[in-house]
Structure formats: structure tokens, C-alpha cells
C-alpha positions in Angstrom: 22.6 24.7 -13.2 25.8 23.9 -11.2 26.4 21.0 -9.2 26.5 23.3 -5.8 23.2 24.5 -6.9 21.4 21.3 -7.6 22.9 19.5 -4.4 21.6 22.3 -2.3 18.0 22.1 -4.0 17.8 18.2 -3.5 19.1 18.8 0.6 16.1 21.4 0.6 13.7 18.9 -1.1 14.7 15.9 1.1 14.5 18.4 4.2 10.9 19.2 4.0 10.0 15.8 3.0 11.5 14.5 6.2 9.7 17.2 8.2 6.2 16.0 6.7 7.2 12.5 7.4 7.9 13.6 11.1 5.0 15.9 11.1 2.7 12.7 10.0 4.0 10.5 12.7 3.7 13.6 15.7 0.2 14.2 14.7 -1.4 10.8 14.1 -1.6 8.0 16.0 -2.3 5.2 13.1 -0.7 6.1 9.9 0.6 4.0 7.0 2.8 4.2 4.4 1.4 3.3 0.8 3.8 1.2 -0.9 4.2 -0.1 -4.9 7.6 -0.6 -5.8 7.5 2.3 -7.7 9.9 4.5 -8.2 8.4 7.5 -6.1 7.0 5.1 -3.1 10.7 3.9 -2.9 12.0 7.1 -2.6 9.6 7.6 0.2 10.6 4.6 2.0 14.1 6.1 1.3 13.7 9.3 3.4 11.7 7.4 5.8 14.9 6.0 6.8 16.1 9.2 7.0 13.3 10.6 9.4 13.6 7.5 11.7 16.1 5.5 12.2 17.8 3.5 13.9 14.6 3.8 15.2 11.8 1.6 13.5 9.3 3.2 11.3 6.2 4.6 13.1 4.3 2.9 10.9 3.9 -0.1 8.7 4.2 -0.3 4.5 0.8 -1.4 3.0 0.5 -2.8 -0.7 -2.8 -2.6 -2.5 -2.5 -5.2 -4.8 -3.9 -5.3 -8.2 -2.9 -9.1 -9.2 -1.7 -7.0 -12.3 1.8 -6.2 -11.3 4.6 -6.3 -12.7 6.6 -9.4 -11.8 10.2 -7.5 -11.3 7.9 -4.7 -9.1 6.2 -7.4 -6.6 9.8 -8.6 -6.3 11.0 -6.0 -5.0 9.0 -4.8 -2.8 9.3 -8.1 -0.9 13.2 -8.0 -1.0 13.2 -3.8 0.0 10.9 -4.9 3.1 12.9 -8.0 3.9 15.8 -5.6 3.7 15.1 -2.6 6.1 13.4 -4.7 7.9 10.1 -3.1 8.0 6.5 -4.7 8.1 4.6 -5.1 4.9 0.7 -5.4 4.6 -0.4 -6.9 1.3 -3.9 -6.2 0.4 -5.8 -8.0 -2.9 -8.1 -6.5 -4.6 -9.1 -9.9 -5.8 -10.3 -10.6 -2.4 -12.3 -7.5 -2.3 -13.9 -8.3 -5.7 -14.9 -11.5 -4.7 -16.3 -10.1 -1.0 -18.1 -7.2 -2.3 -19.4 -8.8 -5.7 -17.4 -5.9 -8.0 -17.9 -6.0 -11.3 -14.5 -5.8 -13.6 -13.7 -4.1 -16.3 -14.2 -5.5 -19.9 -12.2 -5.1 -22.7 -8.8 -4.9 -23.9 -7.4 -3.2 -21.6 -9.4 -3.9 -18.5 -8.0 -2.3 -15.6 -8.2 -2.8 -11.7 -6.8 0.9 -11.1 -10.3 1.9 -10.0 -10.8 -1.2 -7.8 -8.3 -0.5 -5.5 -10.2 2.3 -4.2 -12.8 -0.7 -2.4 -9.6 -2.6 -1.2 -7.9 0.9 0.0 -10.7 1.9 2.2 -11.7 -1.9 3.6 -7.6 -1.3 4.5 -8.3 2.0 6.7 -10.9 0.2 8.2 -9.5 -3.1 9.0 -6.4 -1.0 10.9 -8.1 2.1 11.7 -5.8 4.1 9.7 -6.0 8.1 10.0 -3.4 8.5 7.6 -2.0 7.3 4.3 1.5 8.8 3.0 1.3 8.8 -0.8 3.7 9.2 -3.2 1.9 11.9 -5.7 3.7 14.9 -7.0 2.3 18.1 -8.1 3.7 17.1 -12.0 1.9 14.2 -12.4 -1.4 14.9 -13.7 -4.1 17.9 -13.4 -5.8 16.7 -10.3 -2.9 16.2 -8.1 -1.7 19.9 -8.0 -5.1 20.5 -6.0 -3.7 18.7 -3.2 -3.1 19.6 -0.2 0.0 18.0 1.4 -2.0 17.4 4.2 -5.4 15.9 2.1 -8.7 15.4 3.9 -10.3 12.8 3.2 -14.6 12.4 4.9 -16.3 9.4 6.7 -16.9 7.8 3.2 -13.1 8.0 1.8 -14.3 10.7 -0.4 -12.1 13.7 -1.3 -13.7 17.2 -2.1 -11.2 19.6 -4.0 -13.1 22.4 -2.3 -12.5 21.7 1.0 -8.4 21.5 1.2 -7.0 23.3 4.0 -5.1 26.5 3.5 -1.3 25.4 4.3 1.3 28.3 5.3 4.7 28.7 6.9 4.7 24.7 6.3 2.3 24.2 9.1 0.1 21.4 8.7 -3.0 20.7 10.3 -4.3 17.0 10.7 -6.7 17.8 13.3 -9.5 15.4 11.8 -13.4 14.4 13.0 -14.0 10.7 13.7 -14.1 8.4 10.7 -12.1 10.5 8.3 -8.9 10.5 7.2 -5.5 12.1 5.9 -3.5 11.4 2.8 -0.4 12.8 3.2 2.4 13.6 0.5 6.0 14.1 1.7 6.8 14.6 -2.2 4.3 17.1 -3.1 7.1 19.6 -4.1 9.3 17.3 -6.3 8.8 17.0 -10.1 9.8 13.5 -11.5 13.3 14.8 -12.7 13.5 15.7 -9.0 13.1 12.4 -8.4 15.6 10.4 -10.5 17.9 12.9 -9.6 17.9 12.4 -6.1 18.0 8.8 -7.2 21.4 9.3 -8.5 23.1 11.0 -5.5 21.2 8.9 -3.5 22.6 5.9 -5.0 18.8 4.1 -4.6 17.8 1.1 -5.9 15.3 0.4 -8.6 13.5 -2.2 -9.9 15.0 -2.9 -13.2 12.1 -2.6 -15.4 12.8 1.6 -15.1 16.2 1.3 -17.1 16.5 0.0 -20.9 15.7 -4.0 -22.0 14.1 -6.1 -24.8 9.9 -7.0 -24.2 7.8 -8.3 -26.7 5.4 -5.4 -27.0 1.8 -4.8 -29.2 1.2 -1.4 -30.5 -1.9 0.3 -29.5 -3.1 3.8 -30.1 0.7 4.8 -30.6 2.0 3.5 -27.2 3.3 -0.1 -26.8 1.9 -2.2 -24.0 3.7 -5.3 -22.7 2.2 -8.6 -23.8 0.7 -10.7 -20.8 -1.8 -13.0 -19.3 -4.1 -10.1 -18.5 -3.9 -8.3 -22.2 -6.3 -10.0 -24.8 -4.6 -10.6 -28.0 -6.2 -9.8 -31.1 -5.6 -11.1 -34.9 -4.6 -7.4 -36.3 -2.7 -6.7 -33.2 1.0 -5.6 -34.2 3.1 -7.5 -31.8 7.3 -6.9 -32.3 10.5 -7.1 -29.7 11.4 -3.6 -28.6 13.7 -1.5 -26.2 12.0 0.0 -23.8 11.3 1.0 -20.1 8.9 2.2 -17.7 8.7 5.7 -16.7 5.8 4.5 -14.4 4.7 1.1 -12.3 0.8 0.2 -12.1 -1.5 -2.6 -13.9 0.3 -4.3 -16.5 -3.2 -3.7 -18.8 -2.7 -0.4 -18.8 0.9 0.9 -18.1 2.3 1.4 -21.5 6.6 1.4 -21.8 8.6 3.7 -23.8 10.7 3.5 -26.5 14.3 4.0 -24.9 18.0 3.0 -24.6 18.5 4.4 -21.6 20.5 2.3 -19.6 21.9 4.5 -16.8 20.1 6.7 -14.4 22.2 9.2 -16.3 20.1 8.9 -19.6 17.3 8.4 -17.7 17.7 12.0 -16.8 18.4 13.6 -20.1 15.7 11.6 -21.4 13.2 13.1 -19.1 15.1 16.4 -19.2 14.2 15.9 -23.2 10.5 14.8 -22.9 7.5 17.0 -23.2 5.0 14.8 -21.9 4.7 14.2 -18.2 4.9 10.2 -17.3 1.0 9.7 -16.5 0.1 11.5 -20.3 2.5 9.1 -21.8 2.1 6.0 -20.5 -1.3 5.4 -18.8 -3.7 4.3 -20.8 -6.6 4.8 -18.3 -6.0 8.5 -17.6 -7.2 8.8 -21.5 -10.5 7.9 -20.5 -11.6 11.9 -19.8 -9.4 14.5 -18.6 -10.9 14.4 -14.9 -10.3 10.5 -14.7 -7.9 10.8 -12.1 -10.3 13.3 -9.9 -13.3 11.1 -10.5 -11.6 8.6 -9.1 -9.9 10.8 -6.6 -13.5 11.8 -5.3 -14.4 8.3 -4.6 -11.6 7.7 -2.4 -9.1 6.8 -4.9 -5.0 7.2 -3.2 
């Protein structure tokens, strides 16, 4: 592939991205942007910049925080809002646990993933949101290429795979009843090497936990999960200094790093370029659960 090539195919990628954003923000009147510090919501933010300004956004960033995060993540996203000037909403779902009685998981690698469902739809209710802008790709995992980029969601924040609109000619419809809702997702079309290499031209930056550096690590069922306050240790555990990065941010009990010395965006790319294992298969330890663990949880309401 040629550089003329590529460049042309990232300007067509950004292009309909910024048409969904402006779609989003023509058609509904209380829409939100879901934001992690992850690489994909930061592109996101990225080409919401694009669609709006000088303008301000029509809409504000929310974070549905685990407590789990990763440090370097939670750091910044507060600097990135501070930055463009935007509003954040922060969300616990450690206030929702303790409002709605929820009962945590147990184990080693105990997980809020699932939780945030509870603090995502109190969100939509406490600001009457009609739309959430995601940052899901069609190459993440099984249950995401059954989206629609315009996802309906019902009156209970449940999703039905069944019931996604036809979408042709890139005409979105977000015409919606009372009480439900849309998830919409301006990145549907890119892949994660689509991603990182928009990152490059774009010259965007990351959180550094996504490029090369020494953790203390345990190794568990052949992937190696940070070491933290959340992670019960046990005596057989194998626990060793290794260099690694993240090919994806979520709960640090359950987001496993990668074996890598990439240091540059550059081998980033020919890493990924490389791999034969999309980011979720390799590094989230909760999608192991069943195959449809991302569409169970989808189905409940999940982002």
C-alpha cells in the first residue's frame, strides 16, 4: 500500500466519522460522548474537534468509572478535558453499588466491567440522554459487528440484535419512542490498525501505558496481568518484571498487557500489522468467560 493510498483511506475514514458525529448532534437533542482514555475514545474526542469547532462540543464527555483504572488512563482524561476545554461527567460505579445494593464479583480476577451497565443507565436517566457515542469497531469482538452505527437501545437499556435498523446510502435514522435510546459509533468502520494509524498522521496523544515499559506482572493462564490493590496474590503465583504495553484500557483485574518493545507508534503498527489475535481475544480476561459474554452483557444494556 502506498502512502497516497493510505492517506486517502484514513481522509475517507475520518470523513464519515465526522458526518456521524454531525449526524448525532442534528438529530438528537441530548447526546453524550462516552469517554475512557482509551485509545479509540480519544480518537473520538479527536474528530470531534474536527466536527465542531471553534465551536463547543454539542455535548458533554461522561466517564463511567470502575475505581479499577489505570492510574496513567484517569490522568489523562482529566488533563485531555482540561485541555480542549470540554465538560467531563464522572460517574462511580462504587456509588451505584452501594445505592442499589450490587453484589461484586468474587475471585481473582473480580471485575466491575459488568457493573457499569447499572451506573451507565442511572447516567441516561439522571441527564436524559437519547444518545451515547461509543467507541466500538466492527474488529473488536463477535458481537460488535451486529451493530448498527445507529444502535437502538428500548425503555430498559436493553439491546436486541434482531431489531437493528437497516442503514443505506449512510442514512441514519434516530427517530426513537420515549424512554429509549441510541448508541452511536462514529468508528464502526475502522479496524484497530486503522486506528493507530490515523494516530500517527494525526500526531494524537496517548496515554503512555499503550507504548513499551517495565511492570511487575503475574502470569495467569498465559497472559500477564499487572500487579495491584485490586488483584489477590496467591503463594504459587509467578510474579517477574516485564516489558510490556496495553493494546487495550479497562479494569486493571482483568486487562492483561502484552509482551512488547514497542516503543514508537511505528512498532506499534508492525506489531499489530504482525498479530493474529484481535486486542479483546488477547488481553481481556473477562471476554473468556463464554463466547457471547460481550452480547450478554450487550443485551442488558452494556455500552
Amino acid at each position: 500500500m502506498d502512502t497516497k493510498y493510505k492517506l486517502d483511506y484514513l481522509d475517507q475514514l475520518e470523513s464519515e466519522s465526522i458526518h456521524i458525529f454531525r449526524e448525532v448532534a442534528g438529530q438528537f437533542e441530548r447526546p453524550a460522548l462516552l469517554f475512557s482514555g482509551g485509545k479509540d475514545s480519544i480518537t473520538l474526542v479527536h474528530l470531534a474537534l474536527k466536527a465542531f469547532k471553534p465551536g463547543k462540543f454539542p455535548f458533554p464527555l461522561i466517564h463511567i468509572d470502575t475505581g479499577h483504572n489505570f492510574p496513567e488512563v484517569i490522568k489523562y482524561r482529566d488533563a485531555l478535558a482540561e485541555q480542549i476545554g470540554e465538560k467531563l461527567i464522572v460517574r462511580k460505579v462504587e456509588d451505584t453499588i452501594k445505592r442499589q445494593g450490587l453484589k461484586e464479583q468474587n475471585g481473582k480476577f473480580a471485575s466491575r466491567n459488568a457493573l457499569q451497565t447499572y451506573t451507565l443507565l442511572e447516567t441516561i436517566e439522571e441527564f436524559e440522554l437519547d444518545c451515547c457515542i461509543g467507541g466500538a469497531r466492527r474488529d473488536e469482538e463477535k458481537a460488535r459487528a451486529k451493530e448498527r452505527i445507529f444502535s437502538v437501545r428500548d425503555d430498559f437499556g436493553q439491546w436486541d440484535p434482531k431489531l437493528q435498523r437497516p442503514e443505506l446510502w449512510n442514512l441514519y435514522n434516530g427517530k426513537i419512542n420515549k424512554g429509549e435510546n441510541v448508541r452511536a459509533f462514529p468508528i464502526s468502520n475502522w479496524t484497530e490498525l486503522d486506528i493507530w494509524n490515523y494516530i500517527k498522521r494525526e500526531k494524537i496523544e496517548l496515554p503512555s501505558i499503550y507504548f513499551t515499559h517495565n511492570r511487575e506482572v503475574i502470569h495467569i493462564q498465559n497472559q500477564l496481568l499487572a500487579t495491584n490493590e485490586f488483584v489477590k496474590i496467591e503463594a504459587d503465583d509467578k510474579i517477574t518484571f516485564e516489558n510490556v504495553r496495553y493494546r487495550t484500557v479497562g479494569d486493571m483485574t482483568c486487562t492483561a498487557a502484552v509482551a512488547s518493545e514497542a516503543h514508537s507508534i511505528d512498532d506499534i503498527i508492525n506489531e499489530i500489522s504482525a498479530s493474529k489475535t484481535s486486542e479483546r481475544g488477547e488481553t481481556r480476561i473477562d471476554d473468556r468467560i463464554s463466547e457471547a459474554a460481550m452480547e450478554d452483557r450487550k443485551k442488558l444494556g452494556y455500552f
